[in-house]
ChimeraX commands (.cxc) that place a marker at each C-alpha (Angstrom):
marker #1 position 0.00,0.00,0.00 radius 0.5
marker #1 position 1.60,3.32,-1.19 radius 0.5
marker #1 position 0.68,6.76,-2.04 radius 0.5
marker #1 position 1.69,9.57,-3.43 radius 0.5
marker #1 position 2.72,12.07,-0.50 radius 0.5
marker #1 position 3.20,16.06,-1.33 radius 0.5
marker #1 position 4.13,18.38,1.32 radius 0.5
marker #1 position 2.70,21.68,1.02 radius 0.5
marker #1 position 4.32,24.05,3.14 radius 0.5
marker #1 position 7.82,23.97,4.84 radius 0.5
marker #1 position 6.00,23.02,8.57 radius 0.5
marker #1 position 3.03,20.82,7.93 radius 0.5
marker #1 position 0.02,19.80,5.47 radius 0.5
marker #1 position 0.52,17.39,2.62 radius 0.5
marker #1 position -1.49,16.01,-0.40 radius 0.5
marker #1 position -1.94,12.59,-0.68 radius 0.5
marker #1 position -3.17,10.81,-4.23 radius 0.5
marker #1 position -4.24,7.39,-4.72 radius 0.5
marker #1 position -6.36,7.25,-1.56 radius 0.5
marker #1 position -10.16,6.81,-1.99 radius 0.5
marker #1 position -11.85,8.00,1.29 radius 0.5
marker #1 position -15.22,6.00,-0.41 radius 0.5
marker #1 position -13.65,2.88,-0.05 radius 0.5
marker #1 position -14.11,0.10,3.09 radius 0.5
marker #1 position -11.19,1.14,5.61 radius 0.5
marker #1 position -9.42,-1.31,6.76 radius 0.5
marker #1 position -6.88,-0.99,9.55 radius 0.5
marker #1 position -3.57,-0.08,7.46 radius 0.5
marker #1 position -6.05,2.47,6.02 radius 0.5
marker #1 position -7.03,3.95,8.73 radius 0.5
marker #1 position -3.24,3.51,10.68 radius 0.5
marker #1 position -1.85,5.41,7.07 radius 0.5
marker #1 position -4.76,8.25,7.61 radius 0.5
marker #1 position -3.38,8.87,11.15 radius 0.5
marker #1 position -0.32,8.61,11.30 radius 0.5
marker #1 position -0.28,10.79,8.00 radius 0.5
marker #1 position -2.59,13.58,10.35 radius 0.5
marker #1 position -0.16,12.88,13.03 radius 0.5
marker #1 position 2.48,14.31,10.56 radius 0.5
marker #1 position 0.90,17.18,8.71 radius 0.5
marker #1 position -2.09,18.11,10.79 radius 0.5
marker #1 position -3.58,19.07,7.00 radius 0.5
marker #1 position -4.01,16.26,4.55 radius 0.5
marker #1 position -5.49,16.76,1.26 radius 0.5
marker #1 position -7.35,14.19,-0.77 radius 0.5
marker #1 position -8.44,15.22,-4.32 radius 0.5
marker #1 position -10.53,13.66,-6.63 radius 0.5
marker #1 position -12.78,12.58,-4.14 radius 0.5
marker #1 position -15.75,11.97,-5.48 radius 0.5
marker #1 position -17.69,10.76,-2.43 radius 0.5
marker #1 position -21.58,10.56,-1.76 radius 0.5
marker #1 position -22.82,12.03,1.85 radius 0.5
marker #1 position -23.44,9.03,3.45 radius 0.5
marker #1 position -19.83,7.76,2.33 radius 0.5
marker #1 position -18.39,11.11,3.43 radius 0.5
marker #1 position -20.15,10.26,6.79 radius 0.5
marker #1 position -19.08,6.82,6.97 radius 0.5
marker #1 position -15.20,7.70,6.57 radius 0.5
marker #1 position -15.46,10.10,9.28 radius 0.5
marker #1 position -17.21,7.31,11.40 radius 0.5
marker #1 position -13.55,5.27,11.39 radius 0.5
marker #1 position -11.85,8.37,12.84 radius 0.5
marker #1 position -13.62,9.34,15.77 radius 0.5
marker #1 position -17.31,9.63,17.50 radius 0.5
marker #1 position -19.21,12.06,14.46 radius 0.5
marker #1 position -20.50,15.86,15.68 radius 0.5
marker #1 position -23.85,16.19,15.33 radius 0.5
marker #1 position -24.25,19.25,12.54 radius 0.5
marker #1 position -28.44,19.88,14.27 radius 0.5
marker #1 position -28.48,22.97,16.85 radius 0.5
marker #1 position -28.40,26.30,17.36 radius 0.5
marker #1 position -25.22,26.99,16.08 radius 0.5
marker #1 position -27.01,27.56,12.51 radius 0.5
marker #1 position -28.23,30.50,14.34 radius 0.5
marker #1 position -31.39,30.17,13.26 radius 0.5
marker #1 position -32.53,26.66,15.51 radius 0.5
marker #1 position -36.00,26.71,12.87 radius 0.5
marker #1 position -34.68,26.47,9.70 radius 0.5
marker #1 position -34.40,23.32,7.64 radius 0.5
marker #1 position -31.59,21.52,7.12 radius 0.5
marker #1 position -31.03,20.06,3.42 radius 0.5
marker #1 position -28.12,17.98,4.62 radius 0.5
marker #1 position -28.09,14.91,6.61 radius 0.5
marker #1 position -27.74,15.11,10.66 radius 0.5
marker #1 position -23.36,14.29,10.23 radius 0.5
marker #1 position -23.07,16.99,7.31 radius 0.5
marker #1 position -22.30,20.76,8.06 radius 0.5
marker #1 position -23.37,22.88,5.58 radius 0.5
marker #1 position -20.92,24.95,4.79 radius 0.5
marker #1 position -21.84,26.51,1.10 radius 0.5
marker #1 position -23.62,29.26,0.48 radius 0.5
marker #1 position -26.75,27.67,-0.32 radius 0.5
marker #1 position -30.54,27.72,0.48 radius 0.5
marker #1 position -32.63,24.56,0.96 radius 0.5
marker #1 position -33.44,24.74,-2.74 radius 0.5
marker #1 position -29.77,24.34,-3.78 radius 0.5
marker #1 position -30.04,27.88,-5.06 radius 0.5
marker #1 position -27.63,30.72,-3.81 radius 0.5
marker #1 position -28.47,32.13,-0.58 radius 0.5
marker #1 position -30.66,35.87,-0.50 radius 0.5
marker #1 position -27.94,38.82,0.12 radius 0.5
marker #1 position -30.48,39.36,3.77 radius 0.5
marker #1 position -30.28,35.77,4.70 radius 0.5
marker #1 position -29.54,35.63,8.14 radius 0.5
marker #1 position -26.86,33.12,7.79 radius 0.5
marker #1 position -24.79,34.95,5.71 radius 0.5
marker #1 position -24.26,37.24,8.92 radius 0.5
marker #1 position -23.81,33.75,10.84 radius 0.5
marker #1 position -21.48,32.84,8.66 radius 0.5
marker #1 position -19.39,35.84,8.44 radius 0.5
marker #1 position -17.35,34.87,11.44 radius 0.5
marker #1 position -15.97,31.88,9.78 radius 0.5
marker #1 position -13.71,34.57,7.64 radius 0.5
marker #1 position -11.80,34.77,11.27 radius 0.5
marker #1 position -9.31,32.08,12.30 radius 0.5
marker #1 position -11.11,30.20,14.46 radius 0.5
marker #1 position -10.74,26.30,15.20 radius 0.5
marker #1 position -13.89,23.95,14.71 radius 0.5
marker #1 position -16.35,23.51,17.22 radius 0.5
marker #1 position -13.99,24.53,20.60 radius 0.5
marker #1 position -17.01,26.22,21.89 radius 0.5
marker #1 position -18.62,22.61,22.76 radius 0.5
marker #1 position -17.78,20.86,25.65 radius 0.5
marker #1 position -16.17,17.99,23.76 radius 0.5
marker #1 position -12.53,18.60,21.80 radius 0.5
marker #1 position -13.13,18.33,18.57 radius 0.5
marker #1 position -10.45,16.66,16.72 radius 0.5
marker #1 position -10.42,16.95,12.91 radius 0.5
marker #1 position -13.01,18.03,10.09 radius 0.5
marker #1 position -13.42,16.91,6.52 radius 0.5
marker #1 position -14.49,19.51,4.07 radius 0.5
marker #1 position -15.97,18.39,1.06 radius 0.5
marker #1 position -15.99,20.20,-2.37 radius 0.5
marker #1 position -19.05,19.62,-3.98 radius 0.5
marker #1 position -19.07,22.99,-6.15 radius 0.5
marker #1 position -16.35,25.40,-6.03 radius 0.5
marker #1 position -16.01,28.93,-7.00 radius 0.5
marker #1 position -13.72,29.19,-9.78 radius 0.5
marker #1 position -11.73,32.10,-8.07 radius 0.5
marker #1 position -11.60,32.86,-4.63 radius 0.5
marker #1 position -12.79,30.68,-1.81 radius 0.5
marker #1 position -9.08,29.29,-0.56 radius 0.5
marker #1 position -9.67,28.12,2.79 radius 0.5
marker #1 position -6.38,29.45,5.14 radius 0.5
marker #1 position -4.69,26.78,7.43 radius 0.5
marker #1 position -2.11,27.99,10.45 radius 0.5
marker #1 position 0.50,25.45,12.23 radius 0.5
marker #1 position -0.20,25.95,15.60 radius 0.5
marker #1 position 2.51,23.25,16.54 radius 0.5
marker #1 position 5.00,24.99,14.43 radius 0.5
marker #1 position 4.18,28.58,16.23 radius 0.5
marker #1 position 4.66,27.01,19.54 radius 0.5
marker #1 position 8.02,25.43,19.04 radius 0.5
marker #1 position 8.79,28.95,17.76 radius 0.5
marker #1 position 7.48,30.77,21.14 radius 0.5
marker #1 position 10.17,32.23,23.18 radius 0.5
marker #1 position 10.59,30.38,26.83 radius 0.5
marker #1 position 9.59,33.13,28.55 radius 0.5
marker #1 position 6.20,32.82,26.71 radius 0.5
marker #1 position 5.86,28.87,26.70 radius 0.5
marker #1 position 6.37,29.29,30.28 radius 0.5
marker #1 position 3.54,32.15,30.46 radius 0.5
marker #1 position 0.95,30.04,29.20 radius 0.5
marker #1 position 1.56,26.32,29.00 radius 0.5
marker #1 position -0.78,25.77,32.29 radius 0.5
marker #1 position -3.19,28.69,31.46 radius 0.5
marker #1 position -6.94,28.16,30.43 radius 0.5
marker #1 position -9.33,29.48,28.09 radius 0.5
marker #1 position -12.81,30.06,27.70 radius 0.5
marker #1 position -14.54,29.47,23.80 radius 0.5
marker #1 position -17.90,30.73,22.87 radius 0.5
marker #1 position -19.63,30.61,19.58 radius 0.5
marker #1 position -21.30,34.11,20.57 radius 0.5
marker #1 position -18.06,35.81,21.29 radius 0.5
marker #1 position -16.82,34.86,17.73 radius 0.5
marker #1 position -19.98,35.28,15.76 radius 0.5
marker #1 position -20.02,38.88,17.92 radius 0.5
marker #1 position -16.34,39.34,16.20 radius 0.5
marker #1 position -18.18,38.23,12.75 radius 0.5
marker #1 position -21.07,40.83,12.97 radius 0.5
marker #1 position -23.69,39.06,14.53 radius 0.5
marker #1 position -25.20,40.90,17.03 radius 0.5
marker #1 position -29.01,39.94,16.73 radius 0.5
marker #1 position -28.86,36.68,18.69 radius 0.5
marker #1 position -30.96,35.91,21.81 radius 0.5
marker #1 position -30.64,34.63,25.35 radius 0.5
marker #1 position -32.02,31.36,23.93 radius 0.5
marker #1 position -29.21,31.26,21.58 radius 0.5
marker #1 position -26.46,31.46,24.20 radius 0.5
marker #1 position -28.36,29.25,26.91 radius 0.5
marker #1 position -28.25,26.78,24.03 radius 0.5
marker #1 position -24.28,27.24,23.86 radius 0.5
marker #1 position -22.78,28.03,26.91 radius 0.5
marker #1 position -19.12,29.21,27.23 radius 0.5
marker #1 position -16.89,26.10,27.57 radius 0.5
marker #1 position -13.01,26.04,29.18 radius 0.5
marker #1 position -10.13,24.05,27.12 radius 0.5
marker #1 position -6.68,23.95,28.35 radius 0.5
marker #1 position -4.68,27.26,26.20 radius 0.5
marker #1 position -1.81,24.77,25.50 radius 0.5
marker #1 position -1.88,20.66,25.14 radius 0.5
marker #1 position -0.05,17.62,23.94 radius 0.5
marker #1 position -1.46,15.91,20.80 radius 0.5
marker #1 position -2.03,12.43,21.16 radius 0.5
marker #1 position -0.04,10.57,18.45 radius 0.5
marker #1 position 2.27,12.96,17.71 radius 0.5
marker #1 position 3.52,14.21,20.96 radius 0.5
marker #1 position 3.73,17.68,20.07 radius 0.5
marker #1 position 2.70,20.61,22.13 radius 0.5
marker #1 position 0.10,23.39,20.72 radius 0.5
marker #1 position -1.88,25.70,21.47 radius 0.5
marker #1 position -5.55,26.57,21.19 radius 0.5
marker #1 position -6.57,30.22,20.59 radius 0.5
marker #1 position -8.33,32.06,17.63 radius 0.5
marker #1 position -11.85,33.76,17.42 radius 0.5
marker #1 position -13.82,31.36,19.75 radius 0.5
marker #1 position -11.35,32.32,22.21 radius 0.5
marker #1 position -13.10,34.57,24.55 radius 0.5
marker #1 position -10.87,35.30,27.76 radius 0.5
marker #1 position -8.31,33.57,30.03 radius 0.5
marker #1 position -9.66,32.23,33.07 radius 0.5
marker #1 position -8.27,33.98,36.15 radius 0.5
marker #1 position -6.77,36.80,33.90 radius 0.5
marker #1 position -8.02,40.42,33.53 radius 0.5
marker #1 position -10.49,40.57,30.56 radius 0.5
marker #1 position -8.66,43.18,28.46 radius 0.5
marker #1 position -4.96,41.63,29.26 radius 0.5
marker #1 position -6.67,37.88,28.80 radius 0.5
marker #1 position -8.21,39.24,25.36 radius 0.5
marker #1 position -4.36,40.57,24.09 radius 0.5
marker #1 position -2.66,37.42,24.56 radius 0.5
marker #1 position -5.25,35.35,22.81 radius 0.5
marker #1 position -4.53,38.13,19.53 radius 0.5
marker #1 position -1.40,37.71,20.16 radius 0.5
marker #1 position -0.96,34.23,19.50 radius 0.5
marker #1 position -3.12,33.93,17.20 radius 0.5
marker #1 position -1.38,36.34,15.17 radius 0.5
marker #1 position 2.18,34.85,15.58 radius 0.5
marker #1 position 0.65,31.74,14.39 radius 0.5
marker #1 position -1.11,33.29,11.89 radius 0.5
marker #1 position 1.95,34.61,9.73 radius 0.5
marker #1 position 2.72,33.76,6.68 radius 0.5
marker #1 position 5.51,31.18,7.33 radius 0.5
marker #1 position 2.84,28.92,9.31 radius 0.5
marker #1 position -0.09,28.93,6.73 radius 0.5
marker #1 position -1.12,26.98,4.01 radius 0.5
marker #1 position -3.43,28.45,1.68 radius 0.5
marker #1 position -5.91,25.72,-0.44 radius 0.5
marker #1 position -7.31,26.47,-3.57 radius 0.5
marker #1 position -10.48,23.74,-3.87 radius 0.5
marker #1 position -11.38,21.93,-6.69 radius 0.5
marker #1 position -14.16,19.86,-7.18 radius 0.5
marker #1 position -13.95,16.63,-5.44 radius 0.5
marker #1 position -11.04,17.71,-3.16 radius 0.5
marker #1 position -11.37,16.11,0.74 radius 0.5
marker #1 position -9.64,18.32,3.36 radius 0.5
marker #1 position -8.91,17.14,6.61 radius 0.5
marker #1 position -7.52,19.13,9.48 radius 0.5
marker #1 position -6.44,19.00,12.84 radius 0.5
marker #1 position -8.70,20.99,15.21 radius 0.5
marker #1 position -6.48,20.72,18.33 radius 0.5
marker #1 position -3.14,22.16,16.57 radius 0.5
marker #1 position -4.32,24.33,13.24 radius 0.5
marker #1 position -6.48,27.37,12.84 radius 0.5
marker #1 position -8.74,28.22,9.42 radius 0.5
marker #1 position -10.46,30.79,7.83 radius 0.5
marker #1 position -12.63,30.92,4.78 radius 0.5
marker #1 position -11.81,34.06,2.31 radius 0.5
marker #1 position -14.02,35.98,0.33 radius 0.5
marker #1 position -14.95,34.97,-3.13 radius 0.5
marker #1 position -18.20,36.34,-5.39 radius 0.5
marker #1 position -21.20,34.46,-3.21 radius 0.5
marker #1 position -23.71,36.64,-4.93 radius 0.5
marker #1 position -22.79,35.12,-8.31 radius 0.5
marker #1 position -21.07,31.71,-7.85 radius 0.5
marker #1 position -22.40,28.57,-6.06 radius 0.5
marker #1 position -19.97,26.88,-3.04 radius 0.5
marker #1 position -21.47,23.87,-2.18 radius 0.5
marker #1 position -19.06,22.61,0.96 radius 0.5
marker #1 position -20.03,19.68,2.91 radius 0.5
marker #1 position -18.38,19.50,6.34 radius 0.5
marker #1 position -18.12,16.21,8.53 radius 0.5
marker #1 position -16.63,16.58,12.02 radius 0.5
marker #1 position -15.26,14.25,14.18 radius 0.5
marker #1 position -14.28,14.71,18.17 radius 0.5
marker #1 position -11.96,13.17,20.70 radius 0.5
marker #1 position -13.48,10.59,23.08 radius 0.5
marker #1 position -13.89,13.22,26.05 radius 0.5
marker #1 position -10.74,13.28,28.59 radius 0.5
marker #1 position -10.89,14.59,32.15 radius 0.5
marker #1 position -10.29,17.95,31.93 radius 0.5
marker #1 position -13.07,18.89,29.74 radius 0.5
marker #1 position -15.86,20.68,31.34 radius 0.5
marker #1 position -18.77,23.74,31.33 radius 0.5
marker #1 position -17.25,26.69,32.29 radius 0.5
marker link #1:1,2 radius 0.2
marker link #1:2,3 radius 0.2
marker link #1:3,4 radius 0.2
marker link #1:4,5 radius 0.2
marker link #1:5,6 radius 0.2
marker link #1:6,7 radius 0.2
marker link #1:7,8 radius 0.2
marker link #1:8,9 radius 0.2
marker link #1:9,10 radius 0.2
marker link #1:10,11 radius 0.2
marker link #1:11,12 radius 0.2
marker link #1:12,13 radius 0.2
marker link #1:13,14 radius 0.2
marker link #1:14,15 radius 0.2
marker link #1:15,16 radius 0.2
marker link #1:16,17 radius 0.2
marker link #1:17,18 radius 0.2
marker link #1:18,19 radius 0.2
marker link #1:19,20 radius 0.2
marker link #1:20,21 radius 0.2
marker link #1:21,22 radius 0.2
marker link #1:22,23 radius 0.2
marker link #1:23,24 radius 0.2
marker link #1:24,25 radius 0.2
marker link #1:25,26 radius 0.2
marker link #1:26,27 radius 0.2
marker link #1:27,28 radius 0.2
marker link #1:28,29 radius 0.2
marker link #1:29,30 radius 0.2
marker link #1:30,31 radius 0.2
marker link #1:31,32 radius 0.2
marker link #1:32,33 radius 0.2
marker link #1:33,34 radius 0.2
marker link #1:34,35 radius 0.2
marker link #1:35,36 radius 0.2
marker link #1:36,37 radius 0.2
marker link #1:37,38 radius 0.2
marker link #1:38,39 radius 0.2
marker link #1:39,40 radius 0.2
marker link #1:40,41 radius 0.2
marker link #1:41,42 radius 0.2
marker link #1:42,43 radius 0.2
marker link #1:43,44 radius 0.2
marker link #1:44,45 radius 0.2
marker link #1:45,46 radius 0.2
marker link #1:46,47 radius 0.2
marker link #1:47,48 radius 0.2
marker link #1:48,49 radius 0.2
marker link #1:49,50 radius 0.2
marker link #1:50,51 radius 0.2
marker link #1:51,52 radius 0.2
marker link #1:52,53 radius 0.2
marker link #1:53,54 radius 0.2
marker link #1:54,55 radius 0.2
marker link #1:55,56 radius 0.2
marker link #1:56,57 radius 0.2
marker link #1:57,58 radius 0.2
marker link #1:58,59 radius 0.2
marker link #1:59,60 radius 0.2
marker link #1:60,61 radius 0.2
marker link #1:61,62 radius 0.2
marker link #1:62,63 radius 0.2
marker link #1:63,64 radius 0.2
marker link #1:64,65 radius 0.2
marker link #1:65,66 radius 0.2
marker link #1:66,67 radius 0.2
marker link #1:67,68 radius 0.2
marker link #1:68,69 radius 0.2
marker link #1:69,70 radius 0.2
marker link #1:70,71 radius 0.2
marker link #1:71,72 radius 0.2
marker link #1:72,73 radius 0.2
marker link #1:73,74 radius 0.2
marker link #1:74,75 radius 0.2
marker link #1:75,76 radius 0.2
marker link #1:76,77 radius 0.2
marker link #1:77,78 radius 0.2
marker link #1:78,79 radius 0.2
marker link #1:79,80 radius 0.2
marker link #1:80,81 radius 0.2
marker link #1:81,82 radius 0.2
marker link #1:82,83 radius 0.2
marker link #1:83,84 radius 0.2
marker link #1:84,85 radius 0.2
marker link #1:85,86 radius 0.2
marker link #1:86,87 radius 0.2
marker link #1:87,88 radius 0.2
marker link #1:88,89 radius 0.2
marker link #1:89,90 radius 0.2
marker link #1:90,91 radius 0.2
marker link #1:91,92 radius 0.2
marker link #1:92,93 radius 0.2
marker link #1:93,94 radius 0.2
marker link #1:94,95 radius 0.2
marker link #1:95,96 radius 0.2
marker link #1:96,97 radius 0.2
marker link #1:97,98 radius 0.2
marker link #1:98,99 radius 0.2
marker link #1:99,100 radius 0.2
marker link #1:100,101 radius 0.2
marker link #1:101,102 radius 0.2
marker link #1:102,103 radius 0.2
marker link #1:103,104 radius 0.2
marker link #1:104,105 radius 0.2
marker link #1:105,106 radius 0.2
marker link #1:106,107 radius 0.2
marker link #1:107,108 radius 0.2
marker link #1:108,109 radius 0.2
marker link #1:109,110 radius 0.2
marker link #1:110,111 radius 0.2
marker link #1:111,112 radius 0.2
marker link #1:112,113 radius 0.2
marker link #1:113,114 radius 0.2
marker link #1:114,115 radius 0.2
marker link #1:115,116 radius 0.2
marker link #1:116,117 radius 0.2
marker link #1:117,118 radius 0.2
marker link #1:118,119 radius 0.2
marker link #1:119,120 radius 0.2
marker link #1:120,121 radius 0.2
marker link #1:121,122 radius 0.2
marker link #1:122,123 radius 0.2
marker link #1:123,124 radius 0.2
marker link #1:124,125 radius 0.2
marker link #1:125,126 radius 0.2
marker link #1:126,127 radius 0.2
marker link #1:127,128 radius 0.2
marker link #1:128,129 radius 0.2
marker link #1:129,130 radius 0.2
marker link #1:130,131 radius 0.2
marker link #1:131,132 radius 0.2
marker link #1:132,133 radius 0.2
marker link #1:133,134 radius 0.2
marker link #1:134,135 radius 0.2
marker link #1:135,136 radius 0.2
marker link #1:136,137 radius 0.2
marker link #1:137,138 radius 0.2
marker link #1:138,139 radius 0.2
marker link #1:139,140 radius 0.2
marker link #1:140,141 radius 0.2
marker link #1:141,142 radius 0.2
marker link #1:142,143 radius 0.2
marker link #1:143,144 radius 0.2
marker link #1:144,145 radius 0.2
marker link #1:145,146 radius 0.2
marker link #1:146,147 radius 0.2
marker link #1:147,148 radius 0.2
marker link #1:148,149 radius 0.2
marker link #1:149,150 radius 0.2
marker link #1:150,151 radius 0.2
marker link #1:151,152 radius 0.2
marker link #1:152,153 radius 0.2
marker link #1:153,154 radius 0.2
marker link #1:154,155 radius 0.2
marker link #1:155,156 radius 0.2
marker link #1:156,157 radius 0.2
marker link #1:157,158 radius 0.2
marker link #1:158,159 radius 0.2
marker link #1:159,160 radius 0.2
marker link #1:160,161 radius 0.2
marker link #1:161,162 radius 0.2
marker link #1:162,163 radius 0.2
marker link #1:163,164 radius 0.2
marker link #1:164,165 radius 0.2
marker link #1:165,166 radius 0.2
marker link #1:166,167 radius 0.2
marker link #1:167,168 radius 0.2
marker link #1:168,169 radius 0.2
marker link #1:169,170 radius 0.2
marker link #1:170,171 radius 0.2
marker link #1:171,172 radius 0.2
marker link #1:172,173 radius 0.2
marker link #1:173,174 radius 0.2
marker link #1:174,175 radius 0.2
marker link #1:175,176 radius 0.2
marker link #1:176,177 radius 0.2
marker link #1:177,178 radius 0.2
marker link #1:178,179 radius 0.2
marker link #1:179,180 radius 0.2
marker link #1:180,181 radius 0.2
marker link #1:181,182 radius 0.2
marker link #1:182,183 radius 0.2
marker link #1:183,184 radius 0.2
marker link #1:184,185 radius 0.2
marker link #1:185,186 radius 0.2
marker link #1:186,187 radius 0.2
marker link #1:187,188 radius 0.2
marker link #1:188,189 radius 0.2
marker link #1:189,190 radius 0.2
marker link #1:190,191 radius 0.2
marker link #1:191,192 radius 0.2
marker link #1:192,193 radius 0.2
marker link #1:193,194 radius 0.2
marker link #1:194,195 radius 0.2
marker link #1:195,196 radius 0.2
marker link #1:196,197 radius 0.2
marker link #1:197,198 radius 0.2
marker link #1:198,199 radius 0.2
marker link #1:199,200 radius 0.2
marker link #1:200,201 radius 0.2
marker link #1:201,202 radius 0.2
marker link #1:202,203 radius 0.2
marker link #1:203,204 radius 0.2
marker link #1:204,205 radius 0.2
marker link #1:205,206 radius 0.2
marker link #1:206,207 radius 0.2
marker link #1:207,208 radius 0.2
marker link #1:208,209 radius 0.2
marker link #1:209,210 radius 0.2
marker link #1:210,211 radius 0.2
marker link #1:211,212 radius 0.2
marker link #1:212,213 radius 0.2
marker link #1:213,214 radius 0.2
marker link #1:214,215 radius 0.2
marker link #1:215,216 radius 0.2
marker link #1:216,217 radius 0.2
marker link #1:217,218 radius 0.2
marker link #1:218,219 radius 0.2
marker link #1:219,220 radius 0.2
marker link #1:220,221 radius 0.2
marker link #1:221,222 radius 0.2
marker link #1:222,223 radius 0.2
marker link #1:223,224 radius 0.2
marker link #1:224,225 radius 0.2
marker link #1:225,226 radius 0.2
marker link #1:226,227 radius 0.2
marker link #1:227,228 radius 0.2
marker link #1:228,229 radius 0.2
marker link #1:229,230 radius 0.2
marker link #1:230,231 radius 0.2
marker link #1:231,232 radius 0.2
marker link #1:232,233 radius 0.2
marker link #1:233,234 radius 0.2
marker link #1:234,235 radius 0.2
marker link #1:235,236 radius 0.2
marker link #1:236,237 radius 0.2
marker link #1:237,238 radius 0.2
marker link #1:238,239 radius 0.2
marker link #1:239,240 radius 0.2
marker link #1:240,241 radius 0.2
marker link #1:241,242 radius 0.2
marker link #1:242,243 radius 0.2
marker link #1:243,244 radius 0.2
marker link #1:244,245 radius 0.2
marker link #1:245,246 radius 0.2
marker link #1:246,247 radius 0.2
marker link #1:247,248 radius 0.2
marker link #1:248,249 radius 0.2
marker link #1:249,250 radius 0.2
marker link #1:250,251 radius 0.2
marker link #1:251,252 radius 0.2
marker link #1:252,253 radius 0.2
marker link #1:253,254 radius 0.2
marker link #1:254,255 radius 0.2
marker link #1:255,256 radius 0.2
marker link #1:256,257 radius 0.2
marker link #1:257,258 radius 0.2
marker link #1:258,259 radius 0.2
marker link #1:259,260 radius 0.2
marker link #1:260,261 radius 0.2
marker link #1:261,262 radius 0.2
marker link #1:262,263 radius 0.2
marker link #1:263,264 radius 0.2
marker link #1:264,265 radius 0.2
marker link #1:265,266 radius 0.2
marker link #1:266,267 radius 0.2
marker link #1:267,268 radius 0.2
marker link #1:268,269 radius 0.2
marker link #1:269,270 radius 0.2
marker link #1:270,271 radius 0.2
marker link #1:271,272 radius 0.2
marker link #1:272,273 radius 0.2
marker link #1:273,274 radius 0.2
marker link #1:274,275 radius 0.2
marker link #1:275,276 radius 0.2
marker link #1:276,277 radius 0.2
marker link #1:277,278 radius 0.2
marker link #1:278,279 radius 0.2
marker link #1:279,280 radius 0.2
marker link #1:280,281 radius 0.2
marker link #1:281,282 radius 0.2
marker link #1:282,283 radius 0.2
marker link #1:283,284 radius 0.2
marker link #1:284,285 radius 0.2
marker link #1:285,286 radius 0.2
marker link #1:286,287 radius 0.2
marker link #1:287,288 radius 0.2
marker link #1:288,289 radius 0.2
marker link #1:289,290 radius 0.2
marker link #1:290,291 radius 0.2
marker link #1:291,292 radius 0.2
marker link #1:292,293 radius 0.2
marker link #1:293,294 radius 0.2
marker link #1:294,295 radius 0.2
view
């Protein structure tokens, strides 16, 4: 069993040909997929051409599969035209048709232009997505990837020190406040309380220390508010330059898998008003350890 392996940037993420994610797994398959994540923390699969329930199934091997039902839409009513595993992440309507320029999740959605890691906001650590690309835009749309591991090792002492026993709190409400989102209601935050993850943690597999910050990042626990809110910026800007990110242009039938505990990602702005992005998202979380609680 072999495959073509690309790296992609200088620190981590790598594209891998030859793989069909469709296919049974067996346990080689699924050893190769982790130790490969284990590696590059972003692992690209093109010419995927998977159905949804396949897409779910692959994510099944991995981990126990994040409901994508909830509040989090920010609109708990509404329809969803994907199955319960798949996040929608396009921009379109039930119909399949582009998404009204007042929709209200295109201001939900705004706040995935931030960097922000998947799903740290709930209770249990998330540990990778798969993005499918159904329909891409064909210009604009790269999703941005940071190497959190890589900006650690390249922390001064003084600063590991600082924060390696320091924890933070994540809300969706804090980010989607960041995003532009200012309409939503006590409901919506009773249904998504603020949640507490260690700022800095060992990944299981690979052994190397990260850290946890970006947009759903809303303060240090036991820290003043305003000095708590400037060291989350500030790492996520030193992890954020350009020497930690990978930048990935989709094409159709490209399978992107990340590493929520060490990377951060943004979408970027492409023509949503003209061109259909039909993303499906599954995510997959850790099997919960000790330390993860409701703040």
């Amino acid at each position: 069993m072999t495959f073509d392996i690309k790296k992609l940037n200088a620190h981590f993420a790598a594209e891998v040909t030859g793989f069909d994610a469709g296919a049974e797994m067996t346990p080689a398959l699924i050893d190769f997929i982790e130790d490969a994540m284990a590696e590059y923390a972003v692992v690209v699969l093109p010419g995927q051409n998977i159905t949804d329930d396949q897409q779910i199934a692959f994510a099944a091997y991995f981990g126990p599969r994040e409901s994508a039902s909830g509040s989090a839409s920010g609109d708990p009513s509404r329809k969803n035209r994907l199955p319960k595993y798949l996040f929608d992440a396009g921009n379109l309507d039930f119909d399949g048709e582009i998404l009204a320029a007042d929709h209200p999740r295109r201001v939900m959605r705004a706040g995935d232009r931030l960097w922000h890691t998947d799903s740290s906001f709930n209770p249990m650590p998330t540990k990778w997505s798969m993005l499918s690309g159904r329909i891409v835009p064909p210009e604009g749309g790269n999703t941005d990837f940071a190497d959190a591991r890589a900006a650690y090792d390249a922390l001064s002492a003084e600063m590991k020190t600082r924060i390696d026993d320091l924890v933070a709190e994540h809300s969706i409400w804090h980010s989607r406040e960041k995003g532009g989102m200012t309409d939503f209601t006590l409901e919506h935050e009773q249904s998504l309380p603020p949640v507490m993850h260690p700022l800095v943690r060992t990944i299981p597999r690979s052994n190397r220390k990260t850290y946890m910050a970006g947009a759903h990042a809303s303060r240090i626990i036991g820290m003043d508010a305003s000095e708590g809110a400037t060291l989350i910026q500030e790492l996520s800007d030193f992890a954020t330059q350009d020497a930690f990110v990978y930048s990935h242009k989709w094409r159709t039938g490209d399978l992107v898998i990340w590493d929520n505990r060490c990377t951060l990602h943004r979408g970027t702005p492409f023509e949503d008003l003209k061109y259909k992005r039909d993303m499906r998202r599954t995510t997959i979380d850790e099997y919960a350890p000790s330390w993860a609680a409701v703040g």
